[in-house]
C-alpha positions as a Python dict, from the first residue, in 0.01 Angstrom:
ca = {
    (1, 'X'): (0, 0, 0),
    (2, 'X'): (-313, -239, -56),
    (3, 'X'): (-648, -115, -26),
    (4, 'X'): (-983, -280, 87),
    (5, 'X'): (-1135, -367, -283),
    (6, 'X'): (-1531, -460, -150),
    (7, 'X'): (-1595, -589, -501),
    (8, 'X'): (-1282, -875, -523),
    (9, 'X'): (-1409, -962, -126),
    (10, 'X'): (-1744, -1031, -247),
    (11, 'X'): (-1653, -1230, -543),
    (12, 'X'): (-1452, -1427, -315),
    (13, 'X'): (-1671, -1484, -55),
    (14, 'X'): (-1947, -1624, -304),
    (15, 'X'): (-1669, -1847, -468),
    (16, 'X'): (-1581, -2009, -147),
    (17, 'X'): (-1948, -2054, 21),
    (18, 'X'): (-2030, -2215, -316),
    (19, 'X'): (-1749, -2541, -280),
    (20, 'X'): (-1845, -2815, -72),
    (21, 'X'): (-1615, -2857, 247),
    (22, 'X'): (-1382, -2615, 32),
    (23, 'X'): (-1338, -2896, -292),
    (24, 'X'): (-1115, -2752, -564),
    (25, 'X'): (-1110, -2384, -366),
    (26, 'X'): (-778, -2323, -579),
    (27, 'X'): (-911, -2364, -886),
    (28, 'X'): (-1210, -2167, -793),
    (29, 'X'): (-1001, -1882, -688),
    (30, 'X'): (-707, -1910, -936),
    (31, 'X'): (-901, -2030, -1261),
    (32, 'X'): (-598, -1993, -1489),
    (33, 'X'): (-402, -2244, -1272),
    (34, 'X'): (-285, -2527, -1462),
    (35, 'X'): (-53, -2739, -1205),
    (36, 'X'): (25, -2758, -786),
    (37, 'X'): (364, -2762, -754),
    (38, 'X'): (545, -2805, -452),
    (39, 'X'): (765, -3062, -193),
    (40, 'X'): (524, -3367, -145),
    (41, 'X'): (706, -3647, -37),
    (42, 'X'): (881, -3704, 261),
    (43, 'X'): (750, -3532, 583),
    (44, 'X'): (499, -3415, 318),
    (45, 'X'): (343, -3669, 194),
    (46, 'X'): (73, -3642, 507),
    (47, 'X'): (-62, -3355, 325),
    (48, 'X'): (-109, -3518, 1),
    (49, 'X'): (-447, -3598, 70),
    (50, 'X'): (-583, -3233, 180),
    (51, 'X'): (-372, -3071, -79),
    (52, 'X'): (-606, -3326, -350),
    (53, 'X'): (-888, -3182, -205),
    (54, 'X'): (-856, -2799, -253),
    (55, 'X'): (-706, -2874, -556),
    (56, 'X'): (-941, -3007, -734),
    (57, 'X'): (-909, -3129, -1120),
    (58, 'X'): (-544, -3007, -1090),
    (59, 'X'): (-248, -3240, -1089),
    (60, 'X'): (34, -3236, -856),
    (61, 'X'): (379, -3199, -961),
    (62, 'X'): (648, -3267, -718),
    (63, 'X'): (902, -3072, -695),
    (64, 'X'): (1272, -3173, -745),
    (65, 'X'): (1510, -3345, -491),
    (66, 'X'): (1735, -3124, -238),
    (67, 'X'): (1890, -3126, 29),
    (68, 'X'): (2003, -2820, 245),
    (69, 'X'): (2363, -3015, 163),
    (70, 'X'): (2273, -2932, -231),
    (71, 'X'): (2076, -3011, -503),
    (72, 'X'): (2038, -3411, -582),
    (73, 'X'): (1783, -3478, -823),
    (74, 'X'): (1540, -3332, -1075),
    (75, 'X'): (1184, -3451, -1156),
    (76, 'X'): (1193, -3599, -1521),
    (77, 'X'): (818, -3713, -1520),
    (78, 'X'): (634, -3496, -1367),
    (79, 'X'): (329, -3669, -1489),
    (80, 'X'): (355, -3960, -1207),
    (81, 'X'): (179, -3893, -905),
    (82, 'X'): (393, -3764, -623),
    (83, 'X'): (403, -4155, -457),
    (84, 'X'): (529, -4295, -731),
    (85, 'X'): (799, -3951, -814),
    (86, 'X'): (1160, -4059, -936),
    (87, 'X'): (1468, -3844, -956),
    (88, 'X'): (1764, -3823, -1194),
    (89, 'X'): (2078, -3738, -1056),
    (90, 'X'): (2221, -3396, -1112),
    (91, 'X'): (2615, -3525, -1133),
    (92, 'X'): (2727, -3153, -1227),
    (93, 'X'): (2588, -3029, -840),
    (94, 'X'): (2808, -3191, -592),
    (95, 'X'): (3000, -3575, -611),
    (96, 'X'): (2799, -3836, -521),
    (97, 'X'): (2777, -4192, -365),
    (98, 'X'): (2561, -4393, -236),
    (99, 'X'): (2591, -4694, 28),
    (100, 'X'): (2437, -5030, -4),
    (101, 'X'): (2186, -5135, 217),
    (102, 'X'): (2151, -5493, 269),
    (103, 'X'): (1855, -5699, 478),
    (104, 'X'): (1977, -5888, 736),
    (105, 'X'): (1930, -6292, 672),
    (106, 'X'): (1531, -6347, 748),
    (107, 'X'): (1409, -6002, 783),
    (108, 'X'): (1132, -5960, 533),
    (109, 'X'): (1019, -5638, 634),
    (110, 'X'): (925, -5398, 388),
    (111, 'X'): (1222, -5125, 341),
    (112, 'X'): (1191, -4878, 581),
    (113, 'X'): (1419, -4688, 842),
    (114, 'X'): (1349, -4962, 1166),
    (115, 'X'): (1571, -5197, 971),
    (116, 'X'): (1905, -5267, 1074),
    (117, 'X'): (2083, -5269, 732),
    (118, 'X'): (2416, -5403, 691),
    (119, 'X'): (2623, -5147, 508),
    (120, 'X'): (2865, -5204, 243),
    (121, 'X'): (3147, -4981, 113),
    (122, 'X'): (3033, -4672, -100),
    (123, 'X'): (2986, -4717, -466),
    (124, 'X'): (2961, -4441, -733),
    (125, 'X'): (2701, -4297, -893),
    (126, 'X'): (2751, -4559, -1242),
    (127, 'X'): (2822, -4865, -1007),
    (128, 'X'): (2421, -4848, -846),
    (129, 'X'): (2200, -5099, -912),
    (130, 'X'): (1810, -5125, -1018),
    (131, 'X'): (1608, -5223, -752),
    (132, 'X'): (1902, -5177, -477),
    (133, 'X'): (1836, -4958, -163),
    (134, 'X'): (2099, -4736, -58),
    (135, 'X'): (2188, -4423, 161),
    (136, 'X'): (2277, -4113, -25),
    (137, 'X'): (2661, -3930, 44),
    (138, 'X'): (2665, -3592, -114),
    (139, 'X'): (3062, -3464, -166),
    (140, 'X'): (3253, -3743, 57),
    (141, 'X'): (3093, -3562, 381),
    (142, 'X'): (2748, -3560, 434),
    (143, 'X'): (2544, -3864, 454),
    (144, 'X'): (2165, -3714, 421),
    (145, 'X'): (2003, -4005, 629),
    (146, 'X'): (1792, -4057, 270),
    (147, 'X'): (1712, -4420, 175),
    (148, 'X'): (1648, -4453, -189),
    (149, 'X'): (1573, -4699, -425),
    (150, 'X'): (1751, -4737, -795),
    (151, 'X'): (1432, -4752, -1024),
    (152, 'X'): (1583, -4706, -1356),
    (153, 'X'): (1851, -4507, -1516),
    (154, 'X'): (1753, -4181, -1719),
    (155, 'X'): (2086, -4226, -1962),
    (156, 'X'): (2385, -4287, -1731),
    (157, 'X'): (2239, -4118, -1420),
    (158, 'X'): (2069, -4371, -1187),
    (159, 'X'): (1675, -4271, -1108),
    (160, 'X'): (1613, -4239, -735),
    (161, 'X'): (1249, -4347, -524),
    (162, 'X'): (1298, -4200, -194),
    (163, 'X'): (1179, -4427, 55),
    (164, 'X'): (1203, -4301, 394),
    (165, 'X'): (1430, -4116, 629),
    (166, 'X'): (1682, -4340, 798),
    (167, 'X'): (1666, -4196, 1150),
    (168, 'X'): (1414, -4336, 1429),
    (169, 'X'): (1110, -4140, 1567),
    (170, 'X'): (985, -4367, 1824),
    (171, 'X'): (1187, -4593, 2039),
    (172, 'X'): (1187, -4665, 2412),
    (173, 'X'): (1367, -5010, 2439),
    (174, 'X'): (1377, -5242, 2171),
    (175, 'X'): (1073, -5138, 1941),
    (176, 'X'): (1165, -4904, 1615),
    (177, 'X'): (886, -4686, 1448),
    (178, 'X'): (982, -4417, 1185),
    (179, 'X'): (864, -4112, 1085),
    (180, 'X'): (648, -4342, 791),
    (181, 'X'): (569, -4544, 1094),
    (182, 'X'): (413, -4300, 1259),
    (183, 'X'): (241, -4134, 959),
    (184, 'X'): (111, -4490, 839),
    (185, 'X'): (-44, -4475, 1187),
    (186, 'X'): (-172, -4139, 1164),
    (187, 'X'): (-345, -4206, 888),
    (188, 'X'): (-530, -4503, 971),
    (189, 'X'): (-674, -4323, 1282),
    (190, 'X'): (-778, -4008, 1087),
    (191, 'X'): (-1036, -4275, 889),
    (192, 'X'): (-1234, -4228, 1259),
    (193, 'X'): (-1236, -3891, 1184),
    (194, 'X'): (-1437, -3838, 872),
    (195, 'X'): (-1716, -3918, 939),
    (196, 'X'): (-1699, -3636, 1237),
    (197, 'X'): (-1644, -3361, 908),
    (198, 'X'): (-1280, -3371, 1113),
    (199, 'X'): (-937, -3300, 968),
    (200, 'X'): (-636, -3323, 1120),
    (201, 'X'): (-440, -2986, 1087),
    (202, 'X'): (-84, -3129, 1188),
    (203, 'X'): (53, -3392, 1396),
    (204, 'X'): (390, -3495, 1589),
    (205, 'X'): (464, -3715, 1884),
    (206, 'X'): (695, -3789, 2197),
    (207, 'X'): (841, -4018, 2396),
    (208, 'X'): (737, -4026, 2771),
    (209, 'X'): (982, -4162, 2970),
    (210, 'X'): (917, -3974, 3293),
    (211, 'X'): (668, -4241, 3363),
    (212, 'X'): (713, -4659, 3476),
    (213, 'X'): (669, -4808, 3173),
    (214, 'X'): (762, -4504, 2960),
    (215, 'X'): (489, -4437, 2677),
    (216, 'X'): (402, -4304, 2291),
    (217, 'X'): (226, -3964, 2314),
    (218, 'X'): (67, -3841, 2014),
    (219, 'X'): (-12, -3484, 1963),
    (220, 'X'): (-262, -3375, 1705),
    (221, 'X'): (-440, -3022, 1617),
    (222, 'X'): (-738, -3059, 1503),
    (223, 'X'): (-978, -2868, 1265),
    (224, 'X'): (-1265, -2877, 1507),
    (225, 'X'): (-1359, -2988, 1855),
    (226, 'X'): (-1393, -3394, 1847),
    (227, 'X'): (-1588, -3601, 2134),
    (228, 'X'): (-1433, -3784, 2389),
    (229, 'X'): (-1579, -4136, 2231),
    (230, 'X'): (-1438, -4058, 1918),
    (231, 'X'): (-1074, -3976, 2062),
    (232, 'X'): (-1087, -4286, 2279),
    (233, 'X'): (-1138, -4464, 2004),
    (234, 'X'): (-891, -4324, 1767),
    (235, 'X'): (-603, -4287, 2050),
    (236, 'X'): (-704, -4668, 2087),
    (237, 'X'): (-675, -4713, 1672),
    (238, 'X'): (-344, -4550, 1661),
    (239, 'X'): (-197, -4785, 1978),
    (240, 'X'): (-304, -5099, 1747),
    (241, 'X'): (-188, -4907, 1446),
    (242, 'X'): (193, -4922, 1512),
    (243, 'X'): (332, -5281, 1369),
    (244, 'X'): (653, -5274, 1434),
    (245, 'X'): (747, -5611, 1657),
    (246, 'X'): (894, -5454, 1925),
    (247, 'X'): (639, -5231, 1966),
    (248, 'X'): (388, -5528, 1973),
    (249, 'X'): (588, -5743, 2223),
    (250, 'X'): (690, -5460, 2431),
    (251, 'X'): (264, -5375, 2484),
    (252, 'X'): (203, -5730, 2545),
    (253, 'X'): (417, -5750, 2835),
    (254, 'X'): (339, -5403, 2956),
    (255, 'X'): (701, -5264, 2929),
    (256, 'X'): (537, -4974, 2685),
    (257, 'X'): (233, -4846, 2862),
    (258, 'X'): (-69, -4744, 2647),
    (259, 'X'): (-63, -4450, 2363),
    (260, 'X'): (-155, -4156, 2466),
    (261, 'X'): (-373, -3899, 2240),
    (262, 'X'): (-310, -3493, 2358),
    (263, 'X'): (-534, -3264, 2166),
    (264, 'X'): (-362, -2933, 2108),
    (265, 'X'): (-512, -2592, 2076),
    (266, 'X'): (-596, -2404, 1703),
    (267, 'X'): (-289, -2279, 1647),
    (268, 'X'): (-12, -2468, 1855),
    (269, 'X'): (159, -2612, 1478),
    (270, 'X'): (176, -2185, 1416),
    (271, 'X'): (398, -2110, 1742),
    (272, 'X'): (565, -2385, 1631),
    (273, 'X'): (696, -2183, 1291),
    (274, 'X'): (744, -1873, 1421),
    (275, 'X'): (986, -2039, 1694),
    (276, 'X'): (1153, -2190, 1445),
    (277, 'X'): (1146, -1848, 1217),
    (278, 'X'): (1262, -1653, 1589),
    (279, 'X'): (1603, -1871, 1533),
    (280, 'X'): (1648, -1731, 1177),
    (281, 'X'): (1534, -2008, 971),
    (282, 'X'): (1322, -1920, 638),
    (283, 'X'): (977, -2020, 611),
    (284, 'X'): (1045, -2238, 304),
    (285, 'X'): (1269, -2459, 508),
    (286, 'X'): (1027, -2543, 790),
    (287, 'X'): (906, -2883, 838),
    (288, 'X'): (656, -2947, 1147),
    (289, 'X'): (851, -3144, 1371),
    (290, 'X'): (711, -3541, 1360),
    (291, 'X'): (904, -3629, 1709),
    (292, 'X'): (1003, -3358, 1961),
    (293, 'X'): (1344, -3491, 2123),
    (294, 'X'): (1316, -3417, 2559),
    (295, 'X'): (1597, -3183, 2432),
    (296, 'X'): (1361, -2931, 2321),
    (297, 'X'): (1239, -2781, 2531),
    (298, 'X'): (1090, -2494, 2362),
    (299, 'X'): (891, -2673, 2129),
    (300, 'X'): (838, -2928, 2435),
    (301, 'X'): (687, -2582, 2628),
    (302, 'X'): (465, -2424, 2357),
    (303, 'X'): (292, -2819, 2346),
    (304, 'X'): (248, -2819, 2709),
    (305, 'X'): (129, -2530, 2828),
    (306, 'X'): (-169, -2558, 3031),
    (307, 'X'): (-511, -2578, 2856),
    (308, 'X'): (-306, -2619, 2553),
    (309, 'X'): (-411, -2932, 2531),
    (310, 'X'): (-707, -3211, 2623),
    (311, 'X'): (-578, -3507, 2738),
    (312, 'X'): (-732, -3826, 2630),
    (313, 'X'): (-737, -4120, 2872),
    (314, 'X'): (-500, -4375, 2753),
    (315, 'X'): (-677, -4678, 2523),
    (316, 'X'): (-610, -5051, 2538),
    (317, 'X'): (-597, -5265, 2255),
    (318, 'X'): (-884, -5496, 2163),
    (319, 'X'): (-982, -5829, 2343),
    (320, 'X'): (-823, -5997, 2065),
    (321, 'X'): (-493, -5832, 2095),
    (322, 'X'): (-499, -5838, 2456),
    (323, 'X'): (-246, -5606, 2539),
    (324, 'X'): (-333, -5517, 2908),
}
């Protein structure tokens, strides 16, 4: 069994109260550390950011490419900077294909899951092309909902770019926001944050349809107690932040009411976990949920129960934008 060791406390204590806002606390504490390695892209990639602050001079190395399906592709380079991260296929782990993706005529969106792609039939894993999108098929069942891009072969095994998760997030009628959607959004109204000393622990969102229009609600748990100026104005910056068309139209015409910010309590994202660890999964396998389905309803009960959460008066969009 562990014992209290005053001495290692101390030396730790003086560490930490020496960083500023905790910069480079990893290196500070583990000074032989040479590398971060972990999962950063994906529903990761949010945490890129914080996980460059505490650790300092170190670089991060992402980690290969799985799937709970099996194991697709392995890191060659670890050198690049987790956003720009390729992956070599591992052919001797399961039998791959992959499915075109195709634009329709006159969409030039950039690639991302709100597209409607027109599908082709599979092709093999030598029959890919550079610069092609496709959806991965792992052993003629699964189809992992990935959307990749070819960037190069390493040898005969294509090089994969993940690019985003194919399923939706948001949708109440005809707009179409992913999970990078939604992070992309997230990110832009953190900027309102900074200059607060405010972080954003963890986020996710739902779709209110109980309500005539139905709405976006955001929920966010944050590091420290924000004011209600500098919600309203980021619930406001995340309602303009969302691009997607539909979304845009549907605001304009009122048949999407206004975002709504809910602040959570310290520790809601932590219930969260050990729910999901209550139904047997592993720690190492949990993701924070981006959009709670009405399905839920646990998750759906731990965000809303009462004083859990400060709720922000919805935000309208800018004169300019005109929205309502």
């Amino acid at each position: 069994m562990l014992k209290p060791n005053p001495d290692l406390a101390e030396s730790i204590y003086k560490k930490c109260m020496g960083l500023s806002n905790w910069y480079g606390v990893i290196p500070a504490l583990w000074p032989n550390a040479k590398y971060v390695y972990g999962i950063m892209t994906g529903s990761m990639e949010p945490y890129l950011k914080k996980l460059r602050h505490y650790s300092g001079h170190l670089p991060l190395i992402s980690a290969d490419y799985g799937a709970s399906e099996g194991w697709v592709g392995a890191n060659i380079d670890p050198t690049k900077p987790p956003e720009e991260v390729t992956y070599a296929v591992l052919p001797h782990t399961g039998y791959f294909e992959f499915i075109p993706l195709e634009k329709p005529n006159g969409d030039e969106s950039e690639n991302n899951a709100s597209i409607h792609y027109i599908e082709s039939e599979p092709v093999g894993l030598t029959e890919v092309e550079v610069d092609k999108i496709y959806e991965v098929v792992i052993t003629n069942l699964w189809r992992l909902g990935d959307i990749v891009k070819i960037a190069d072969f390493h040898n005969s095994t294509p090089e994969l770019r993940f690019i985003c998760r194919r399923s939706l997030v948001l949708s109440i009628n005809i707009d179409k926001n992913t999970e990078k959607d939604l992070q992309l959004a997230v990110e832009e109204a953190a900027k309102l944050l900074e200059g607060e000393k405010l972080e954003i622990v963890d986020f996710t969102s739902f779709v209110e349809k109980s309500t005539d229009p139905g709405h976006y609600v955001i929920f966010w748990e944050l590091s420290s107690d924000a004011s209600g100026d500098v919600l309203n104005s980021c619930a406001n910056c995340l309602d303009l932040a969302f691009a997607d068309a539909g979304y845009v139209g549907s605001r304009k015409i009122k048949t999407i009411g206004p975002l709504e910010l809910r602040i959570l309590r310290k520790g809601t994202f932590k219930e969260i976990l050990d729910h999901f660890l209550s139904l047997g999964g592993a720690v190492s396998q949990f993701k924070a949920p981006r959009f709670v389905s009405s399905s839920n309803l646990k998750v759906l009960e731990i965000l809303r129960i009462p004083q859990l959460f400060t709720p922000v008066p919805p935000m309208v969009a800018d004169k300019e934008n005109k929205w309502c």
